[in-house]
C-alpha positions as a Markdown table, in Angstrom:
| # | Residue | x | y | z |
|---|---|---|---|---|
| 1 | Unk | -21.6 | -4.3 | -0.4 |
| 2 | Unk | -22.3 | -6.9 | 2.2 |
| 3 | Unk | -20.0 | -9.7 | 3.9 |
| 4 | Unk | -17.3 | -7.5 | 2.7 |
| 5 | Unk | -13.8 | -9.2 | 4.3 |
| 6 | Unk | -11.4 | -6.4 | 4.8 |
| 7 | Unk | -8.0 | -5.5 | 6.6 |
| 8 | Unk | -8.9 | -2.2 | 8.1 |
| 9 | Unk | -11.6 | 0.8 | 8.7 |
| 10 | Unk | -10.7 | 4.1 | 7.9 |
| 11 | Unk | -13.4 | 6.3 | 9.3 |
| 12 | Unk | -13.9 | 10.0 | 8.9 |
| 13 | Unk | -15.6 | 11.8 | 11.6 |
| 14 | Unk | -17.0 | 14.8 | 10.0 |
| 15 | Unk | -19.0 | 17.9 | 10.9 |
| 16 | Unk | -19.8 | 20.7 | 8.5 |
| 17 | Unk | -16.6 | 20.9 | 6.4 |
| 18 | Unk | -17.9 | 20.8 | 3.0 |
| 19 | Unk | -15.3 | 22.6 | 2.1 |
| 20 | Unk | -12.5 | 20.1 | 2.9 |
| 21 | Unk | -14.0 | 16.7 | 2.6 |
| 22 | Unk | -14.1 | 16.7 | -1.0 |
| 23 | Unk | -10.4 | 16.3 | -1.2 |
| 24 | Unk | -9.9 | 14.1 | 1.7 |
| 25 | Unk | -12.2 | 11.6 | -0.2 |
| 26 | Unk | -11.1 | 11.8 | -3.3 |
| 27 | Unk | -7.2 | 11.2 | -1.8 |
| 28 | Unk | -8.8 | 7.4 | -0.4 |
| 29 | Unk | -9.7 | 6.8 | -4.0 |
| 30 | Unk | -5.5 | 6.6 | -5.5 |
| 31 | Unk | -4.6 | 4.2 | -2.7 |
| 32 | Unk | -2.2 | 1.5 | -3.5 |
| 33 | Unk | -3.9 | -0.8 | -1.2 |
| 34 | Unk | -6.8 | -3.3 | -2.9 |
| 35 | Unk | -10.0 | -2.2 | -2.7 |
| 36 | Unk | -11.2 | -5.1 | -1.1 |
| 37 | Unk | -8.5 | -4.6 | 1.6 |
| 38 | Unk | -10.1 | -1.9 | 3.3 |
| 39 | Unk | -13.6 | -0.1 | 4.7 |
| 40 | Unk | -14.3 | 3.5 | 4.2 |
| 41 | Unk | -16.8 | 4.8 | 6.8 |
| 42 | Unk | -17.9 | 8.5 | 6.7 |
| 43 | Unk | -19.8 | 10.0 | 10.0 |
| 44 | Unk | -21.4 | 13.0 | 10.0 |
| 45 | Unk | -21.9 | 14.1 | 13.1 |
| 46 | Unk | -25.0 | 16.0 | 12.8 |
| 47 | Unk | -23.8 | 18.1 | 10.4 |
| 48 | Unk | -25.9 | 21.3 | 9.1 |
| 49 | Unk | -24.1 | 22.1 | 5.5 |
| 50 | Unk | -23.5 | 19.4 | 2.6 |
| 51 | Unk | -21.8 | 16.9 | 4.1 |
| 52 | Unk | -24.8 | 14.4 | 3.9 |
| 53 | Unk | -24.9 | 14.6 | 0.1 |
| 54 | Unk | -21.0 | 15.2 | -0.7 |
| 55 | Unk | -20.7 | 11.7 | 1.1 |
| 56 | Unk | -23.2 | 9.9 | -0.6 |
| 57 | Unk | -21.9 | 11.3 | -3.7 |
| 58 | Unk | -19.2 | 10.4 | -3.7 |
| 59 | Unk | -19.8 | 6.4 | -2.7 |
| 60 | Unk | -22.7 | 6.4 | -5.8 |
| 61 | Unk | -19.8 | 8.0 | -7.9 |
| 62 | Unk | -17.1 | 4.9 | -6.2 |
| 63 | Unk | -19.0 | 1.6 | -6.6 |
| 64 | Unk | -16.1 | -0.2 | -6.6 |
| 65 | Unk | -15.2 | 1.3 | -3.1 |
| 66 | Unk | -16.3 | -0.6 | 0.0 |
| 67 | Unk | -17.8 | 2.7 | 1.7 |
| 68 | Unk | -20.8 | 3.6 | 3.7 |
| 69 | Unk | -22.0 | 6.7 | 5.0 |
| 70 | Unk | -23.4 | 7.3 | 9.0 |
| 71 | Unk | -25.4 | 9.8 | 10.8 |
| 72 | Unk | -24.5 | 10.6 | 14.4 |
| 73 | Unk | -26.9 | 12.4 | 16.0 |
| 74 | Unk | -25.0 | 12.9 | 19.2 |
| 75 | Unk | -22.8 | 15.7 | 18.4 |
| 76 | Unk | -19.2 | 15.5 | 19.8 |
| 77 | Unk | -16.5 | 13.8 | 18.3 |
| 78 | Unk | -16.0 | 10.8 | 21.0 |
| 79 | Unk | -19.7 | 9.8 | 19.7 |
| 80 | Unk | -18.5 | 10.0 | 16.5 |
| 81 | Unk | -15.5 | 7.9 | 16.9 |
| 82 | Unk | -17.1 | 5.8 | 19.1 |
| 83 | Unk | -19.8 | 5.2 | 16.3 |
| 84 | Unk | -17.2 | 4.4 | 14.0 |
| 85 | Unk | -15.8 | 1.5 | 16.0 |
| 86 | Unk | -19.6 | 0.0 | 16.2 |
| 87 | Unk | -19.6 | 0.4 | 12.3 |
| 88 | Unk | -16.3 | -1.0 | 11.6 |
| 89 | Unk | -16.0 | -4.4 | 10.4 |
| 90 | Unk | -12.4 | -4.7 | 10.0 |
| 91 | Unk | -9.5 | -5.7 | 12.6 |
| 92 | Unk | -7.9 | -2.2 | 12.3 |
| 93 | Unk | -9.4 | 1.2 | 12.8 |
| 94 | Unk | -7.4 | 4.0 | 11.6 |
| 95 | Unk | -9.2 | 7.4 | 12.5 |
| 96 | Unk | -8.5 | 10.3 | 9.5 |
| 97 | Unk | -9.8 | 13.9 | 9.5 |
| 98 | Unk | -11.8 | 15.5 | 7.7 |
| 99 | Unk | -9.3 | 18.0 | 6.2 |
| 100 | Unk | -6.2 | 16.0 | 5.5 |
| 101 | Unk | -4.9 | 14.0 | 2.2 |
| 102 | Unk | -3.5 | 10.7 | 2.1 |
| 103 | Unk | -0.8 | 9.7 | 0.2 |
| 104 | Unk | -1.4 | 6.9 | -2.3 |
| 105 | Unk | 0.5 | 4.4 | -0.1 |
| 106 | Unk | -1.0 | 5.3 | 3.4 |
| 107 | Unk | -3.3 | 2.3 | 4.0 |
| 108 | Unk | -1.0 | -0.3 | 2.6 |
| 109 | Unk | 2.0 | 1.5 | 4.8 |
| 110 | Unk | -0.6 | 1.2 | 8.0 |
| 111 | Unk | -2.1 | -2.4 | 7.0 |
| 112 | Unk | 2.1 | -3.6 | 6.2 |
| 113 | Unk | 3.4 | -2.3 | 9.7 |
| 114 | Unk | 1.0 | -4.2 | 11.3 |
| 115 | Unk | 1.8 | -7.2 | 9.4 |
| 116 | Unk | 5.1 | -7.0 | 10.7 |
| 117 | Unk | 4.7 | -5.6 | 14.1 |
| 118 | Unk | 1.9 | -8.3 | 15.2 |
| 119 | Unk | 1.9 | -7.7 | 18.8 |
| 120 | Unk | 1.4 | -3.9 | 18.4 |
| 121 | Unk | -1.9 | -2.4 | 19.4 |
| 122 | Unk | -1.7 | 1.3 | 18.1 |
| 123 | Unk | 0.5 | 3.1 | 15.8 |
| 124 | Unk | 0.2 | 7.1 | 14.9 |
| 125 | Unk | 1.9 | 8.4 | 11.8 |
| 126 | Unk | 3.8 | 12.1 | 10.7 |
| 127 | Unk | 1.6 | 14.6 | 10.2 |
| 128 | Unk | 2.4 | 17.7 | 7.6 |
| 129 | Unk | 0.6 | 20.9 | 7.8 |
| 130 | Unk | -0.4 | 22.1 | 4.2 |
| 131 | Unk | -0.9 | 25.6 | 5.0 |
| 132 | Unk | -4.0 | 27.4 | 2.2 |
| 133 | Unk | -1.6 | 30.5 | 2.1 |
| 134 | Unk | 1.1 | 28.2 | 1.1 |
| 135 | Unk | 3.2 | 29.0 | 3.3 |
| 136 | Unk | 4.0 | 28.9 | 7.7 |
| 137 | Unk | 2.9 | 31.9 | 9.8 |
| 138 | Unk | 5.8 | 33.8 | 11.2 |
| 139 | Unk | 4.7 | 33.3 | 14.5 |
| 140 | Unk | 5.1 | 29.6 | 14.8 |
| 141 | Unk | 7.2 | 27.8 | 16.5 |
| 142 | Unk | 7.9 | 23.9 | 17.6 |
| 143 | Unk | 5.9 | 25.1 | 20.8 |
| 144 | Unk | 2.7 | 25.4 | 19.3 |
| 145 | Unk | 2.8 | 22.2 | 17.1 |
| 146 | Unk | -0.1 | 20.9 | 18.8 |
| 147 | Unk | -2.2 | 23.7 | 17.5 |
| 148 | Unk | -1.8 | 22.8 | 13.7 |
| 149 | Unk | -1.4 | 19.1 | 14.8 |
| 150 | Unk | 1.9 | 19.0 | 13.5 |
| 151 | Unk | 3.7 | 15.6 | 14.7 |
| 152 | Unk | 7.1 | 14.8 | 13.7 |
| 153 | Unk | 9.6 | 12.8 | 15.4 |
| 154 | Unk | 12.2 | 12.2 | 12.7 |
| 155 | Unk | 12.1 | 9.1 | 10.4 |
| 156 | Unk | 12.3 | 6.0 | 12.8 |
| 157 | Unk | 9.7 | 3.9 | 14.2 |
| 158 | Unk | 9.9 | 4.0 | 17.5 |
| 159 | Unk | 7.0 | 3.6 | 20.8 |
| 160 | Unk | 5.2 | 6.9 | 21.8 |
| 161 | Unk | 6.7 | 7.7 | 25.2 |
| 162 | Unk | 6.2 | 10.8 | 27.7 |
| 163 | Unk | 8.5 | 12.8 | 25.5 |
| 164 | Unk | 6.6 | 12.2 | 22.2 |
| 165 | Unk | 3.0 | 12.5 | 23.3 |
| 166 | Unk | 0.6 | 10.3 | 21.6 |
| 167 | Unk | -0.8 | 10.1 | 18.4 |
| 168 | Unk | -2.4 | 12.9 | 16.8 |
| 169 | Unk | -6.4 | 12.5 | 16.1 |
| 170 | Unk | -6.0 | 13.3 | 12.2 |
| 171 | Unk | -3.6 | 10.2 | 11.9 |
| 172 | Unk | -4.2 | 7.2 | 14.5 |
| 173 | Unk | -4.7 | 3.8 | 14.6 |
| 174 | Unk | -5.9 | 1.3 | 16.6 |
| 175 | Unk | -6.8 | -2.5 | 16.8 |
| 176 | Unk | -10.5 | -2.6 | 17.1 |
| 177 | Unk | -10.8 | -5.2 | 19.9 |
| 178 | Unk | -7.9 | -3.3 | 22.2 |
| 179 | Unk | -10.4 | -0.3 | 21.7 |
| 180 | Unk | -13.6 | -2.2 | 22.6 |
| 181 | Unk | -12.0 | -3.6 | 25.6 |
| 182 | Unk | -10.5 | 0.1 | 26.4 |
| 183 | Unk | -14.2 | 0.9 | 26.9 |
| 184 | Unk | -14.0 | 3.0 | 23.4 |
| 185 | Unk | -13.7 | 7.0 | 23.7 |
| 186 | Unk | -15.0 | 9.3 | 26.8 |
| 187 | Unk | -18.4 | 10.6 | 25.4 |
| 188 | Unk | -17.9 | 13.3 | 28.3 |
| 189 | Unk | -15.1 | 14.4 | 25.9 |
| 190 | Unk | -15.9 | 16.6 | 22.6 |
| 191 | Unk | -12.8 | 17.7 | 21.6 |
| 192 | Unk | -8.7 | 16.9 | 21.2 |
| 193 | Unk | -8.7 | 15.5 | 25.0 |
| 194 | Unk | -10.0 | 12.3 | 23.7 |
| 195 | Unk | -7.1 | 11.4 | 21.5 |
| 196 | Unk | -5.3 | 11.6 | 24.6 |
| 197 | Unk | -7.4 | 9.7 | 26.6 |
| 198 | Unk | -8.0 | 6.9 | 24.3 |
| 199 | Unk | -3.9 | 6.6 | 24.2 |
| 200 | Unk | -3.8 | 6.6 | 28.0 |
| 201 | Unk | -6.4 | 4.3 | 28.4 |
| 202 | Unk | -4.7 | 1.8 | 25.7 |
| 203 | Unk | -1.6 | 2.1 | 27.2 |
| 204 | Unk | -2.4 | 0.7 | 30.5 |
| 205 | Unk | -3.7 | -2.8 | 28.3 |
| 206 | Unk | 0.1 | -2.7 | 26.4 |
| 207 | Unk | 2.8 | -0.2 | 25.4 |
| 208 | Unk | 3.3 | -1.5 | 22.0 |
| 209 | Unk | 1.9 | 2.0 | 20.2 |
| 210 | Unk | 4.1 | 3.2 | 17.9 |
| 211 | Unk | 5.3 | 6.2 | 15.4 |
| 212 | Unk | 4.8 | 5.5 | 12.1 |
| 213 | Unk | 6.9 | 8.1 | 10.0 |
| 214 | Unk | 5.9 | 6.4 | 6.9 |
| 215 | Unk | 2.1 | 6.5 | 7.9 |
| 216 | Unk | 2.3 | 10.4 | 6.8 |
| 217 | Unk | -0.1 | 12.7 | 5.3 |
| 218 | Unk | -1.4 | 15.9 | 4.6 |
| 219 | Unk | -3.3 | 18.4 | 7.4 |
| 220 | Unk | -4.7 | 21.4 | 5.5 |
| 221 | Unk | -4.6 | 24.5 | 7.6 |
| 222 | Unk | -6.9 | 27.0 | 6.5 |
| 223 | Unk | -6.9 | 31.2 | 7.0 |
| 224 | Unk | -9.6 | 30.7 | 9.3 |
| 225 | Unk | -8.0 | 28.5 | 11.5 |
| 226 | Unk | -4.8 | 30.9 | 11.8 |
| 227 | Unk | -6.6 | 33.8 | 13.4 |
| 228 | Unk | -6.3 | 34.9 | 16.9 |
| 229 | Unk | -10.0 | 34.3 | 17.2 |
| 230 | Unk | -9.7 | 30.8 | 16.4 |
| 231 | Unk | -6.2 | 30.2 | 18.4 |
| 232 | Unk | -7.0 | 31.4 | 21.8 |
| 233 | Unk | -10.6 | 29.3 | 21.6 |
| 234 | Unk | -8.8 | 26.2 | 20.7 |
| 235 | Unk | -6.4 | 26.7 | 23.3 |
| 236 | Unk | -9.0 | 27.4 | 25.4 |
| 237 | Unk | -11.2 | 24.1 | 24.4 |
| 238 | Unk | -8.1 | 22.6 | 25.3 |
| 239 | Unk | -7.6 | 23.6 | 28.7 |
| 240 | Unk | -11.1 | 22.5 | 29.8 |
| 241 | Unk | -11.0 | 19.5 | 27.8 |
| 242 | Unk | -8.4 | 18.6 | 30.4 |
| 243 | Unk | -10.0 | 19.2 | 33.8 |
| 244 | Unk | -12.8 | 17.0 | 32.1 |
| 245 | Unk | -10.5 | 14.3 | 31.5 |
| 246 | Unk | -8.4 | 14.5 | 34.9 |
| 247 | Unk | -11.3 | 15.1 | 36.9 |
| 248 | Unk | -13.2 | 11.9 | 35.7 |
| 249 | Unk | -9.8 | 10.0 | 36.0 |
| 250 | Unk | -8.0 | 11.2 | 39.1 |
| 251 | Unk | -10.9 | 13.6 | 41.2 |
| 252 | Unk | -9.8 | 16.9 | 42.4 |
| 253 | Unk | -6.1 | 15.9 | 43.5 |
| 254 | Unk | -5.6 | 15.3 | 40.2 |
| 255 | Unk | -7.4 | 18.4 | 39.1 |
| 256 | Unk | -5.4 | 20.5 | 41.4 |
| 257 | Unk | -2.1 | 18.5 | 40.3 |
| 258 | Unk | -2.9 | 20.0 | 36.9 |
| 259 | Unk | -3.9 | 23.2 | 37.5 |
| 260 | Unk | -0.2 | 23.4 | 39.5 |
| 261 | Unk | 1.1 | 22.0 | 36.0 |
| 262 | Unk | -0.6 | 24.6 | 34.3 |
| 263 | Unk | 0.6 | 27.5 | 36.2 |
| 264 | Unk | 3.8 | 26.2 | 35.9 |
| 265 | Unk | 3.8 | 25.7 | 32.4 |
| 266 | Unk | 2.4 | 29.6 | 31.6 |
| 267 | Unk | 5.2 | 30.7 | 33.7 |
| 268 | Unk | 7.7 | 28.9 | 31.5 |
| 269 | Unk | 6.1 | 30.4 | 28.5 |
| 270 | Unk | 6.9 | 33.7 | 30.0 |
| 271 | Unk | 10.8 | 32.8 | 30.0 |
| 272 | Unk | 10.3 | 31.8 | 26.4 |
| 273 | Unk | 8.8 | 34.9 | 25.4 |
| 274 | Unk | 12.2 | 37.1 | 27.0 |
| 275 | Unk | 13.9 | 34.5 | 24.8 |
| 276 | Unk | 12.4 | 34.5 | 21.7 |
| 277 | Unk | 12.0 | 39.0 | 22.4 |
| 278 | Unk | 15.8 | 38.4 | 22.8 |
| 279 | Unk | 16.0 | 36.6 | 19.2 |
| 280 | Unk | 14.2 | 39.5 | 18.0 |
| 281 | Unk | 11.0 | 36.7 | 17.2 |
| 282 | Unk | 8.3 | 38.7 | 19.4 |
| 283 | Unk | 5.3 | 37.3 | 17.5 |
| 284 | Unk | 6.7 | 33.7 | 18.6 |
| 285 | Unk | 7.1 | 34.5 | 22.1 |
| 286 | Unk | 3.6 | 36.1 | 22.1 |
| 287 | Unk | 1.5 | 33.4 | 20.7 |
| 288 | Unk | 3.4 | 30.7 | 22.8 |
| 289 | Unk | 1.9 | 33.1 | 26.0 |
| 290 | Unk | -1.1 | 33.3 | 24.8 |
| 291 | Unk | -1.7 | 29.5 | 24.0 |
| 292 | Unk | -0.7 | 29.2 | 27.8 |
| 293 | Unk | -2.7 | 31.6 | 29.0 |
| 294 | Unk | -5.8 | 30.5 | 27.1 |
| 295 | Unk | -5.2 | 27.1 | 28.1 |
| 296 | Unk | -5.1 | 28.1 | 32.2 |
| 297 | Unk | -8.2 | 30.2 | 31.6 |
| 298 | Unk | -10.5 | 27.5 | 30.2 |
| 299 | Unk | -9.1 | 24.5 | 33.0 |
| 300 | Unk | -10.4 | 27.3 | 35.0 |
| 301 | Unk | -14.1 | 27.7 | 33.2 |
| 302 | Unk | -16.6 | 25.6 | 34.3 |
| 303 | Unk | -17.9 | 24.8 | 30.1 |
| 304 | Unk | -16.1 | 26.2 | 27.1 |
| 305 | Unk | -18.2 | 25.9 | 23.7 |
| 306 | Unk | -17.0 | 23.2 | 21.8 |
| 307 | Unk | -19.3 | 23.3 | 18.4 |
């Protein structure tokens, strides 16, 4: 559909998850906001499975969706996201995953608070873990949040400060020009550091990102993603993603700076785990050491995998 006038962009970067996408698609198609109100934009980031044809399926099957489907060669997900803002036609951007599903009122919440809150440049909403086993492992705790990106900061809106992070990848949004003249997301980054950087980098144009806890959805956690396998690599993604991200930003004082925090923090996580062995909650205590220790380990490597 050409000259399509629309309200906001709601891309989903996407890379070999045939499995999940379905649903996350077919979640965009109950929303309460007018389909001429907003832009679906799928990119496939060089994906090897069925992504190409599950997405072009399903915009044949919605005609009377504005959608489009892109191919990004460049595999990582800041050129994905950043492919999304050149695709974009719409003032707002919000950034979904893959694996999540949307309540029927999530665009018209996002495209309402903005309405309202004109001089805002960013919002991030609550995001739910829908776990395939229905229910939460035994071993976590509000420590490892991050892991499952689990946000939740009660039911006010209120800005993101030091004590609340920023907004999670799965659910963010941001006004397209304040990302364009942000510079857009560090392509050096291929992982979760870039939801942080984008934040930081926002932040220094205006403060005015906020929580959203109406803006909620659904991130589905699969088995796969639970196992130990899969939890120390994340952590471990994460921990270089950093020294990437403080390195290009600050040089070595700031990488050093980090590395201090690091330590730090893995020593903390041993005092947690004598509390939680104390609570008789051992499996807590271990995986909240091990997330540290993993993280430490990969600022430490020079390249951890990514895809």
């Amino acid at each position: 559909m050409e000259n399509y006038t629309c309200e906001i962009s709601l891309i989903i970067c996407t890379y070999n998850r045939e499995k999940f996408l379905p649903e996350a698609l077919q979640s965009i198609t109950h929303q309460t906001l007018a389909n001429n109100k907003f832009q679906i934009i799928i990119v496939d980031n060089n994906s090897t499975d069925n992504t190409a044809a599950i997405s072009k399926k399903f915009i044949a099957d919605h005609p009377n969706l504005n959608a489009k489907y892109c191919f990004e060669e460049k595999k990582g997900l800041s050129f994905a996201r950043n492919r999304g803002i050149s695709e974009a036609s719409a003032p707002i951007i919000s950034y979904i995953d893959d694996d999540v599903i949307l309540p029927p009122e999530y665009l018209e919440t996002v495209t309402n608070f903005f309405t309202k809150y004109p001089t805002a440049v960013g919002m991030g909403g609550k995001v739910i873990p829908k776990y395939e086993d229905g229910k939460e492992p035994a071993w976590m705790n509000k420590y490892l949040n991050g892991f499952v990106a689990k946000v939740d900061y009660g039911n006010n809106i209120k800005k993101f400060d030091e004590q609340m992070r920023y907004p999670a990848g799965c659910n963010m949004t941001y006004k397209k020009d304040v990302l364009v003249k942000a510079g857009g997301f560090n392509n050096e980054l291929k992982f979760r550091s870039d939801d942080k950087y984008i934040f930081l980098k926002i932040k220094l144009l205006s403060d005015e990102i906020y929580y959203l806890p109406d803006a909620w959805l659904y991130h589905y956690i699969d088995r796969d993603r639970l196992q130990m396998q899969n939890f120390k690599k994340l952590f471990l993604k994460t921990g270089n993603e950093e020294k990437k991200r403080i390195t290009s930003e600050q040089g070595t004082a700031g990488a050093i700076k980090k590395l201090i925090e690091f330590i730090f923090k893995f020593g903390a996580s041993l005092l947690l785990f004598f509390i939680f062995l104390l609570k008789g909650q051992y499996s807590k205590g271990k995986y909240v050491v091990i997330s540290q220790w993993c993280t430490l380990k990969g600022f430490l490597q020079k390249e951890v995998f990514v895809r």
